[in-house]
C-alpha positions as CSV (number, residue, x, y, z in Angstrom):
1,X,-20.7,-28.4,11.8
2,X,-16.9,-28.7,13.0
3,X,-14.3,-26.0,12.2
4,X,-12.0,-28.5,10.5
5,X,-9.5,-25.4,9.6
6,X,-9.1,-24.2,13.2
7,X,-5.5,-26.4,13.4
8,X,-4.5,-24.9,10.1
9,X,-2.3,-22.3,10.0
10,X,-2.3,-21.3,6.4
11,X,-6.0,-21.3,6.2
12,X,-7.2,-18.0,4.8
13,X,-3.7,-16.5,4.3
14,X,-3.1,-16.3,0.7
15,X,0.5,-17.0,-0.6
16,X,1.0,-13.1,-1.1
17,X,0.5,-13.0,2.3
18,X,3.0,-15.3,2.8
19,X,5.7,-14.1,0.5
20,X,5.4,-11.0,1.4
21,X,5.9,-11.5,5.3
22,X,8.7,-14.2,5.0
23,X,10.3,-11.2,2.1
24,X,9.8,-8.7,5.2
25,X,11.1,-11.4,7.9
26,X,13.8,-12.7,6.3
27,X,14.6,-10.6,2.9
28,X,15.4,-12.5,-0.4
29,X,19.0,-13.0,0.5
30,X,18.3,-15.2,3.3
31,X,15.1,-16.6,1.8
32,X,17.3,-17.4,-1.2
33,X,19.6,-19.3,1.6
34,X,17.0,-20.9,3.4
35,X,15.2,-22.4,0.1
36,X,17.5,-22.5,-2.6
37,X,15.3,-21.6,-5.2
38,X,16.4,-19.6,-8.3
39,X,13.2,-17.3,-8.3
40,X,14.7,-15.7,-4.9
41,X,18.4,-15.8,-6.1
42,X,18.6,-14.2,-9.3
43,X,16.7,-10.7,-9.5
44,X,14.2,-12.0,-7.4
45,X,10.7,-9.9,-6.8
46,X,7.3,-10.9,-5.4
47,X,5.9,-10.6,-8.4
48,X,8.1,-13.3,-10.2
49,X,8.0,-15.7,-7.5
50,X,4.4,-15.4,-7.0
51,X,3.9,-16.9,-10.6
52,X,6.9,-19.1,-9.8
53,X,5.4,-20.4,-6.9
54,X,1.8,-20.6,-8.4
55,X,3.1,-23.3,-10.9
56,X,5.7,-25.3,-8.9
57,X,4.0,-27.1,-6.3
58,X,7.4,-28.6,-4.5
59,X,8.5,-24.9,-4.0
60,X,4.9,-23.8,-3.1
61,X,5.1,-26.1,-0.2
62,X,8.8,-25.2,1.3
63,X,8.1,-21.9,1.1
64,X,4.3,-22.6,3.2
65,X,6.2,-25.1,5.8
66,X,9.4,-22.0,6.0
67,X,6.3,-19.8,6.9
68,X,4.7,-22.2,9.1
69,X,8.0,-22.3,11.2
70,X,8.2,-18.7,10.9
71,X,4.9,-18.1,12.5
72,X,5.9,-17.9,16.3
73,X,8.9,-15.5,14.9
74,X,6.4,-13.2,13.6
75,X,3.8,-13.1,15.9
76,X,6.2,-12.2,18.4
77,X,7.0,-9.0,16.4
């Protein structure tokens, strides 16, 4: 059987995962900046823009493509 997630970056990585690094790369200020959402703006926290995220696909995905970007950036570190 073919590994058909081998060219997937986001397989196995949960979207904590991902919050929580791009929060620790970037911060909420510039993460606010970078997707101008209002869950990163206004007394933003992972735990609010987890359920945020969970419901909103269209911000689910920026913030997954930011982090995909973001991988080289943080591999490097």
């Amino acid at each position: 059987m073919e590994n058909n997630h081998s060219n997937n970056p986001l397989h196995g990585v949960t979207l904590q995962k991902i919050l929580e690094e791009l929060v620790a790369f970037y911060g909420f200020d510039t993460l606010g900046e970078l997707i101008k959402i209002r869950c990163f703006n206004e007394n933003p926290s992972i735990k609010s823009s987890l359920t945020f995220l969970r419901k909103t696909d269209w911000a689910r995905k920026k913030v997954e493509e930011l982090y995909i970007r973001t991988l080289p950036k943080l591999k490097s570190n």
